[in-house]
BAKOL-306133 format. One line per 8 residues: number of its first residue (from 1); their letters; for each residue x, y, z of C-alpha. Coordinates in nm, 2 decimals. Example, Ala and Ser with C-alpha at 12.3 -4.5 7.8 and 13.67 -1.06 7.14 Angstrom:
REM residues 2
1	AS	1.23/-0.45/0.78  1.37/-0.11/0.71
//
This chain:
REM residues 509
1	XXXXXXXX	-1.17/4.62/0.55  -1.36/4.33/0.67  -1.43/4.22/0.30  -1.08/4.24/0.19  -1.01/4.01/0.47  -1.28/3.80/0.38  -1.12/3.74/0.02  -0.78/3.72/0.15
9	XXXXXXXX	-0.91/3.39/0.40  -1.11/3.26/0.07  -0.79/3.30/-0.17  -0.58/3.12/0.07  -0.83/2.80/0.09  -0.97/2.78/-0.26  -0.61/2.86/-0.44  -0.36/2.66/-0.57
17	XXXXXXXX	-0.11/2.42/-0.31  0.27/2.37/-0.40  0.35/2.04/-0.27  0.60/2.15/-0.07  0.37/2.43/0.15  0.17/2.10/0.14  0.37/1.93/0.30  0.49/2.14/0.57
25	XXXXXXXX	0.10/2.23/0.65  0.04/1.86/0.67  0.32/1.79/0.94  0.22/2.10/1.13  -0.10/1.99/1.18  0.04/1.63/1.31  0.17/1.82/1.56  -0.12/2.02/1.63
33	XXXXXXXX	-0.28/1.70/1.67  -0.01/1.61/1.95  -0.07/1.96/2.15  -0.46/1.84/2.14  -0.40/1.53/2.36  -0.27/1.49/2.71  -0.07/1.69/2.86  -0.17/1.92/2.68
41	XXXXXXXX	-0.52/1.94/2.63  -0.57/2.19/2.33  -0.86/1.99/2.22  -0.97/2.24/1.99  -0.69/2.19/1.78  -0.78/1.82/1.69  -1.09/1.97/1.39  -0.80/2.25/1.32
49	XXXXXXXX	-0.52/1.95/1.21  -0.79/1.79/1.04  -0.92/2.08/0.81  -0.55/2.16/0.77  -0.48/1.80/0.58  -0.81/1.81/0.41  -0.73/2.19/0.26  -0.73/2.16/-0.14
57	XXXXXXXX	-0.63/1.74/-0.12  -0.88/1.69/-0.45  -0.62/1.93/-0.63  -0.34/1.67/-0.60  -0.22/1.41/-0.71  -0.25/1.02/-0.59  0.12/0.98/-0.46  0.09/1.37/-0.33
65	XXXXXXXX	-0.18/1.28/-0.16  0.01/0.95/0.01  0.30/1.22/0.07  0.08/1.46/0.25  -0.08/1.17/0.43  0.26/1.01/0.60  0.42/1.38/0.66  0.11/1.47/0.89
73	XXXXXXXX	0.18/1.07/1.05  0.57/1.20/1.07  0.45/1.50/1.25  0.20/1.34/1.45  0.41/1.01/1.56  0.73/1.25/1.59  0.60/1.49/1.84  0.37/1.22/1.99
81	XXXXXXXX	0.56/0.92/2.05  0.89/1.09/2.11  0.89/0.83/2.46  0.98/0.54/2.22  1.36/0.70/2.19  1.34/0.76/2.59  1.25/0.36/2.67  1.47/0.22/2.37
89	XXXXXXXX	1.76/0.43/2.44  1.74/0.48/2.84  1.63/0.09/2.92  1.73/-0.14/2.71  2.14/-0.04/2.68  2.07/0.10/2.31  2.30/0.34/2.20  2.17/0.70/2.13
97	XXXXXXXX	2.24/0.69/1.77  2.08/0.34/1.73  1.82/0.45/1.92  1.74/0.80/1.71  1.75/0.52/1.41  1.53/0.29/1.58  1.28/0.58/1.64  1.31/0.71/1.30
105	XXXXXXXX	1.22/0.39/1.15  0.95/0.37/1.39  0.77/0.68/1.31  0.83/0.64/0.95  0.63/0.33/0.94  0.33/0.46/1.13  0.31/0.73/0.92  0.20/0.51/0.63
113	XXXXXXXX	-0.13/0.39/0.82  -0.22/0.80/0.69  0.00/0.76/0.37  -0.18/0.50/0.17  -0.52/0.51/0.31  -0.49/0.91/0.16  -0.35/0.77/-0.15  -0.63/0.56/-0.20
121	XXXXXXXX	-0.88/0.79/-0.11  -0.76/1.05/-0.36  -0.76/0.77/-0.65  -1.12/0.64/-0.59  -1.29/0.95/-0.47  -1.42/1.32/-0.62  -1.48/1.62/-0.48  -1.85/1.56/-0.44
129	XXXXXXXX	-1.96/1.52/-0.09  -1.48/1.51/-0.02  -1.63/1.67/0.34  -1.79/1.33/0.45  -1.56/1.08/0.27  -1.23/1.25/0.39  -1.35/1.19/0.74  -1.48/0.86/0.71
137	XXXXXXXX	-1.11/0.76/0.56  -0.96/0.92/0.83  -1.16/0.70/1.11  -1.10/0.37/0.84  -0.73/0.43/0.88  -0.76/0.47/1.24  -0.93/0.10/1.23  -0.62/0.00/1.02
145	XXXXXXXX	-0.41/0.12/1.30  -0.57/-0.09/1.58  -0.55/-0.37/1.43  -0.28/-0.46/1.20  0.07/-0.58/1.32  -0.08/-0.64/1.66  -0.25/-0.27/1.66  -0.16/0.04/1.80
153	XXXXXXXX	-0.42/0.28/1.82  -0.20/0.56/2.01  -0.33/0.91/1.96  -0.63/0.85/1.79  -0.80/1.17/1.72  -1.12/1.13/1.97  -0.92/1.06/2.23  -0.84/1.43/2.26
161	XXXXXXXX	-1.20/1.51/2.31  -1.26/1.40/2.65  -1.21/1.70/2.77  -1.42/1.88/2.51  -1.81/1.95/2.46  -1.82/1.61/2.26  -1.73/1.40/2.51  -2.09/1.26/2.60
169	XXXXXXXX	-2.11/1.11/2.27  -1.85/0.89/2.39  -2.06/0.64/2.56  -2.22/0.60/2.26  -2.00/0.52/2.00  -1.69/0.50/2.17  -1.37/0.72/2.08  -1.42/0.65/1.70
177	XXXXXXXX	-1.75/0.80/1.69  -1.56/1.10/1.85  -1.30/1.07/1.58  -1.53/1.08/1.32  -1.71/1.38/1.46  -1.37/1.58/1.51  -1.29/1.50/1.16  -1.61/1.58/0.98
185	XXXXXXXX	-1.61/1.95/1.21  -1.25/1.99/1.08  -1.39/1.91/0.67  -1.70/2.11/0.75  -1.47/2.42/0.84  -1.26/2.44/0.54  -1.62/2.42/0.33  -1.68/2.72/0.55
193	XXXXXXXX	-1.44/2.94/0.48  -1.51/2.85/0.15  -1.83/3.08/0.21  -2.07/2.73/0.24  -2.26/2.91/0.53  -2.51/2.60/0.53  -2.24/2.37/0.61  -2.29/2.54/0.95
201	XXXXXXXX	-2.63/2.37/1.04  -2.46/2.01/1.05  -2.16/2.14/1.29  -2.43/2.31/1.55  -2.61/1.94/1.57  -2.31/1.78/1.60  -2.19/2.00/1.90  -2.50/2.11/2.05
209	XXXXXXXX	-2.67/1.77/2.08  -2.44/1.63/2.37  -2.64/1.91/2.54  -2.90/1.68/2.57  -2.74/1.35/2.61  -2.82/1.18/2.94  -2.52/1.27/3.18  -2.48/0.90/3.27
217	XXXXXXXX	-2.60/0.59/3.15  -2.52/0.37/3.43  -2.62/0.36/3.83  -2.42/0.27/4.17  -2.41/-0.10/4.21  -2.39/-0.09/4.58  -2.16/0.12/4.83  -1.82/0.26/4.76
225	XXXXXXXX	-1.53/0.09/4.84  -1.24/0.22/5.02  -0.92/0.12/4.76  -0.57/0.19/4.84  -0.29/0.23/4.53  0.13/0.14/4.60  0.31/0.28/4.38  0.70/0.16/4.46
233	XXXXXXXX	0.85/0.39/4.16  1.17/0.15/4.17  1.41/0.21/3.94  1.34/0.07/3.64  1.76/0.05/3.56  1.78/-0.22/3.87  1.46/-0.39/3.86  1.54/-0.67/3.77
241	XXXXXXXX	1.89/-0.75/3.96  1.89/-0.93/4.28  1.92/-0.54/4.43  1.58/-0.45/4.24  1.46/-0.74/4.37  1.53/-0.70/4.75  1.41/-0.35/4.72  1.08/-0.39/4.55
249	XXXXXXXX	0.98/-0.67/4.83  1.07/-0.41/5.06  0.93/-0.10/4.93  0.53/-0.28/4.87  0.51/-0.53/5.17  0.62/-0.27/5.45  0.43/0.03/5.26  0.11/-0.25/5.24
257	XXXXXXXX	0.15/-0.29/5.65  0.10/0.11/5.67  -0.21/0.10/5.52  -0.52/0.14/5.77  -0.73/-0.13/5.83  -1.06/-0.02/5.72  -0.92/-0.02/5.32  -1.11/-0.31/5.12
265	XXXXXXXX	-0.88/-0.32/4.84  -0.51/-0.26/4.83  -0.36/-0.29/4.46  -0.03/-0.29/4.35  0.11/-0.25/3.98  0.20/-0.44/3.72  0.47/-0.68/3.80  0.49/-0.49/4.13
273	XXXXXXXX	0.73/-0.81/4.22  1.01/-0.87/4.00  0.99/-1.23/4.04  0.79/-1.52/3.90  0.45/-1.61/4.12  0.59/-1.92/4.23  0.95/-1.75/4.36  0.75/-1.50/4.49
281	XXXXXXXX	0.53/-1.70/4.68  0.70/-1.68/5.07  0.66/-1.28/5.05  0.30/-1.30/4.93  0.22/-1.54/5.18  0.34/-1.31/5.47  0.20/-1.00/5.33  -0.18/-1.22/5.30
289	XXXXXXXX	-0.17/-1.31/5.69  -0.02/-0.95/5.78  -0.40/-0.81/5.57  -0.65/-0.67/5.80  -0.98/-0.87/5.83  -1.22/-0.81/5.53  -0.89/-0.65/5.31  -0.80/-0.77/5.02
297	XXXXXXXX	-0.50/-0.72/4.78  -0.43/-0.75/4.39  -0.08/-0.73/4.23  0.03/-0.77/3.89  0.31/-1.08/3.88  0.43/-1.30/3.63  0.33/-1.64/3.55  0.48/-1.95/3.51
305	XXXXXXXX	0.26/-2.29/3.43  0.37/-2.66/3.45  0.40/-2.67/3.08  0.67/-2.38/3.05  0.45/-2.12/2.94  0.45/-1.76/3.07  0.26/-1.50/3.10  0.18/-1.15/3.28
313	XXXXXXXX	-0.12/-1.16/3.50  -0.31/-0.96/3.80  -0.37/-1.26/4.13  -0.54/-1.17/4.43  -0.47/-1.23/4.83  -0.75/-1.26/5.07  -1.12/-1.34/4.94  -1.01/-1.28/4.58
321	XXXXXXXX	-1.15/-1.50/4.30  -1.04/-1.53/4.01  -0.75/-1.40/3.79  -0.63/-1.22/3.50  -0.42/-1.31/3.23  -0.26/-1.00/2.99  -0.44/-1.15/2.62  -0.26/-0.83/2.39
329	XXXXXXXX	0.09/-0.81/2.48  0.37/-0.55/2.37  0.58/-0.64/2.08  0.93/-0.59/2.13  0.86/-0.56/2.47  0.69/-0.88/2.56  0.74/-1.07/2.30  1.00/-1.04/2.01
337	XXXXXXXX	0.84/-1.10/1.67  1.01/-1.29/1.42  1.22/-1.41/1.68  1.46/-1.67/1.49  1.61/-1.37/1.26  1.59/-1.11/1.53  1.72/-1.26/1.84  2.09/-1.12/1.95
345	XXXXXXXX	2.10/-0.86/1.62  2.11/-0.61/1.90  2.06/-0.48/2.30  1.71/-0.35/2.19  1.60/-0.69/2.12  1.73/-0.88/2.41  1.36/-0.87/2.62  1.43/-0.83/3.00
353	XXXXXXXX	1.19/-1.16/3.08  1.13/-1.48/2.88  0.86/-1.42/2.59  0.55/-1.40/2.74  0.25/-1.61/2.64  -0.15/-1.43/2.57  -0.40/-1.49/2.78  -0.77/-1.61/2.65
361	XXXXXXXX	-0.93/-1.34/2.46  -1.22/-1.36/2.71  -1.18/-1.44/3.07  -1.40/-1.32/3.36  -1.42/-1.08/3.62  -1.23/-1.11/3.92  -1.48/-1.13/4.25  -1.34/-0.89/4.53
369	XXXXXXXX	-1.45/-0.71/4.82  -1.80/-0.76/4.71  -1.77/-0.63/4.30  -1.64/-0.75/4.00  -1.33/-0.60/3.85  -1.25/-0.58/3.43  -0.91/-0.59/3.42  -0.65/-0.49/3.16
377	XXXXXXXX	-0.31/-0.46/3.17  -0.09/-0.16/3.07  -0.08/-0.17/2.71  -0.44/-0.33/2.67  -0.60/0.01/2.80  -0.54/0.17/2.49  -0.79/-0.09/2.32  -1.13/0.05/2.33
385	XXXXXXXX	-1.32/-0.27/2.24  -1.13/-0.52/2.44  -1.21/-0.29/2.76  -1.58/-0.29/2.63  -1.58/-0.70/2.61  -1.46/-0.67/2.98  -1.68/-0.38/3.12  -1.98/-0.62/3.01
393	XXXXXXXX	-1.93/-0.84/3.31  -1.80/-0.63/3.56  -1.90/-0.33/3.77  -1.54/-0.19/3.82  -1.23/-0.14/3.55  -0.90/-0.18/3.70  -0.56/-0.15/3.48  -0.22/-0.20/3.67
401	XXXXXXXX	0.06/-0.04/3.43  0.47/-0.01/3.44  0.48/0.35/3.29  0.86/0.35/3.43  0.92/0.25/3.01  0.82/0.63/2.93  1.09/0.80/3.16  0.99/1.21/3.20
409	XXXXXXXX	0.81/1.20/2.89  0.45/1.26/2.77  0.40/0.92/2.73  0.25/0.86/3.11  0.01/1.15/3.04  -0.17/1.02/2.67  -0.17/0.65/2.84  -0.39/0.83/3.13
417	XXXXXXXX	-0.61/1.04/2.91  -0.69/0.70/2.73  -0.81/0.53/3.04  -0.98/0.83/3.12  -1.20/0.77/2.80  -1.23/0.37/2.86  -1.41/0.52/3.18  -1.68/0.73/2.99
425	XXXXXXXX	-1.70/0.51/2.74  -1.84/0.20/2.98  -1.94/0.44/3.23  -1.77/0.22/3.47  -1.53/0.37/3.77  -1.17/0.32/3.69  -0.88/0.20/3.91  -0.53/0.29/3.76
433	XXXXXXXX	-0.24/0.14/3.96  0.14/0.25/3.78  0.49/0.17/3.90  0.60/0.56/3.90  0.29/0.75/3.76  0.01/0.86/3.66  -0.17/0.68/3.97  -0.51/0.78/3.95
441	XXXXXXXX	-0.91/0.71/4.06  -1.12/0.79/3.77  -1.51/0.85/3.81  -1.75/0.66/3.54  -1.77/1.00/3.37  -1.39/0.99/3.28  -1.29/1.27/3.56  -1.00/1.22/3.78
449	XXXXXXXX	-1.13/1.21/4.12  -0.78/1.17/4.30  -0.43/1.13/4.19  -0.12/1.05/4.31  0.24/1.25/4.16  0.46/1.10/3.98  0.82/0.98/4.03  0.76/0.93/4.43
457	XXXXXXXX	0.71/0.61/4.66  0.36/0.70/4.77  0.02/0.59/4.81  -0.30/0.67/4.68  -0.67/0.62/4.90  -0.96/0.69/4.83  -1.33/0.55/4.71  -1.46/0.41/4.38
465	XXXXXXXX	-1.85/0.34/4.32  -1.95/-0.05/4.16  -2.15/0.04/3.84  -2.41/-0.15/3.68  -2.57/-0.12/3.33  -2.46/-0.12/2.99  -2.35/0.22/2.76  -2.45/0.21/2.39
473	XXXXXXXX	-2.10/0.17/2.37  -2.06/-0.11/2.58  -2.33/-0.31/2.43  -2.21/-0.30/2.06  -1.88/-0.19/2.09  -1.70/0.04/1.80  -1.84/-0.18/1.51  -2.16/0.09/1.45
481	XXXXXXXX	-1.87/0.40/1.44  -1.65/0.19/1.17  -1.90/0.11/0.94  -2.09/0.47/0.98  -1.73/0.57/0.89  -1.70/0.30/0.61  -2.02/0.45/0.46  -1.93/0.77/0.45
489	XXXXXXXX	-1.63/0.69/0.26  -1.86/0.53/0.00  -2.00/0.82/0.00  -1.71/0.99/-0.23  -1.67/0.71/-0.47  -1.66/0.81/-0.85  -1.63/0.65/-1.15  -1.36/0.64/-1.38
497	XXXXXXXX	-1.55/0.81/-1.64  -1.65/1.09/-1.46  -1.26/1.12/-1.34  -1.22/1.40/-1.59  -1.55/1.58/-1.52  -1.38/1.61/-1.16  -1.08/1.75/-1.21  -1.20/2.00/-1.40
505	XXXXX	-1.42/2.06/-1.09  -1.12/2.05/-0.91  -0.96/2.33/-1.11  -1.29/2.54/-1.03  -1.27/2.54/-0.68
//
């Protein structure tokens, strides 16, 4: 009985695809790939989606290829990203058809960072040695994706395994080392069930050698300090009218008074105030000489300079130097491209502040209660590298985010799970300060050591530990993992004379 089953699991992997059963595996397993992330946390499932995508791709065509590619991005982006109907529709006076349109379109395009990367890779590579080059691809077009148009490397596959048994290789090479591991165990599977039993020797290293891995890479660069998070959860709907306003100056300077007087830092979120610095500047005044001796206080605000410019920053009150200037904003959300056709088209496009402007690429640490804080600002969390280039300087991560945007979603819960990983991956302590949630204290081993619920006016206290020294990570940033992944592609290459010689392999299998 055992052998029939055997055959029937070898049939189903080594026979022929339709393209349409293709298809439908492909956007099943960008789904699967959704479940494996925050809130979820089926990481398993991540080397499952993979092996699913890379089942019998030699066997198709080019242009199948792309099509399987972009339906596992429509799966993926459409279960993942679902919160970009929720903040188009609900906050920025979109109607829900629009919206659904809007979304659409948005998920569509995504998909094509797997589309043509696939495409490509089944025109210019073989079958010979598919289980390395498929996975190097995968992590190339996961490059692609942070990058071009601006970047947006949301649901990248290693972010899913910080949870996992991988998750100490993470200070090495950062999430796209853990990518490319996921995605060679999910290759290395289907050779498996394709009775390859050696295939099982590189898998074991792969997953049994973060049993050796130091636990952490960095030490305690002095005492804890004692940190207090506000999170106002205003109403995203009103914050900006003269109501929001009066409320938000209400909610943070009278829940800053309650806080006792032995905190060192108090931090509030990302535009915590919705006013400019300079209109703001009477209430931050009072809420400085109301501080206890020896606390401090930083706040996300906007920015206004002499020359007009503007720009979304974190200031500090007290014995603060120092500040931080947001350097990758949000399209569409920050800053409207191609402004001059877009502008007025429709209520999605109509920004709730004036376009803001990027701060320098590099800019340092911000001295406060006796450590240096690496900031980044909501959206920059999600960028591995640019977190890195800050971690290098400073002994304490700190992102302040407006996560209102994401509604009841799972949006909230994948931007936590990313900070999470910027954590390991510097092996720096993380301070996470939202508007409505997911408030957190995050270890330099990526754990959530305390955490606040969302959708409440509440406050969060507790201690974070100053870290010193550099990861591997840290030091060289993702550049080893992206061209360990470049060469594995190479790996796969044929030429076109033996393009025949191939397929016929291909019809073997």
């Amino acid at each position: 009985m055992d052998s029939v089953k055997q055959t029937e699991t070898y049939a189903i992997f080594s026979g022929r695809v339709t393209p349409i059963l293709g298809c439908l595996v492909a956007l099943a397993a960008g789904v699967l790939t959704t479940l494996s992330a925050a809130p979820f946390y089926l990481w398993w499932l991540g080397p499952v989606a993979v092996g699913l995508v890379y089942w019998k791709i030699h066997a198709l065509t080019p242009a199948m290829a792309a099509l399987r590619g972009w339906c596992y991005g429509v799966g993926l982006f459409g279960a993942g990203t679902s919160w970009v109907f929720v903040a188009i529709h609900d906050y920025s006076d979109t109607g829900a058809p629009l919206a659904l349109l809007l979304t659409i379109l948005f998920v569509a395009v995504l998909a094509l960072f797997f589309a043509v990367p696939f495409g490509l890779y089944r025109r210019l590579t073989g079958p010979r040695l598919a289980f390395l080059s498929f996975a190097g691809v995968w992590v190339v077009s996961e490059w692609l994706r942070t990058w071009l148009f601006t970047g947006f490397p949301w649901l990248l596959l290693g972010t899913s395994q910080i949870d996992s048994p991988l998750a100490p290789w993470a200070p090495i090479g950062g999430v796209y080392l853990l990518s490319l591991i996921t995605a060679l165990t999910g290759t290395l599977g289907v050779e498996l069930l394709r009775r390859r039993w050696w295939f099982l020797v590189p898998i074991a290293v792969m997953w049994l050698v973060p049993l050796v891995l130091p636990n952490q890479w960095t030490t305690p660069a002095g005492e804890p300090i004692h940190v207090a998070l506000l999170q106002g959860n205003l109403d995203q709907n009103i914050k900006w009218s003269a109501q929001g306003q009066r409320e938000s100056i209400n909610i943070y300077t009278s829940m800053t008074r309650e806080q006792p007087s032995d905190i060192d830092l108090i931090v509030w979120p990302e535009v915590a105030l919705p006013l400019f610095e300079q209109e703001a500047q009477l209430t931050l005044e009072r809420v400085a000489s109301d501080l206890s001796p020896g606390t401090n206080l930083l706040t996300g605000i906007l920015q206004r300079d002499g020359e007009g410019l503007y720009y979304n920053s974190v200031i500090g009150l007290g014995d603060v130097q120092g500040q931080y200037r947001k350097a990758h904003l949000v399209p569409f959300g920050e800053y409207l491209p191609l402004k001059s056709l877009l502008a007025g088209t429709i209520a999605f496009f109509d920004l709730p502040t004036p376009s803001m402007t990027p701060g320098p690429d590099e800019q340092p640490p911000i001295h406060v209660a006796g450590t240096s804080i690496g900031n980044a600002i909501c959206y920059e969390i999600i960028f591995a590298d640019r977190l890195a280039q800050q971690a290098r300087h400073a002994e304490l991560l700190l992102t302040v985010s407006n996560d209102t945007w994401f509604g009841r979603s799972i949006g909230p819960h994948q931007h936590l799970q990313m900070a999470r990983l910027r954590a390991l991956e510097n092996g720096r302590s993380l301070i996470r300060a939202t508007s409505n949630g997911v408030t957190a204290l995050i270890d330099s081993q990526g754990r959530i050591t305390a955490s606040a619920p969302q959708f409440e006016k509440t406050s969060l206290t507790g201690e974070v530990t100053p870290m010193q020294g550099l990861t591997p990570f840290t030091r060289t940033g993702s550049g080893p993992a992206w061209l360990l992944a470049a060469l594995l592609t190479l790996l796969g290459l044929q030429l076109n004379v033996s393009r025949s010689q191939d397929n016929t392999l291909d019809e073997k299998e």
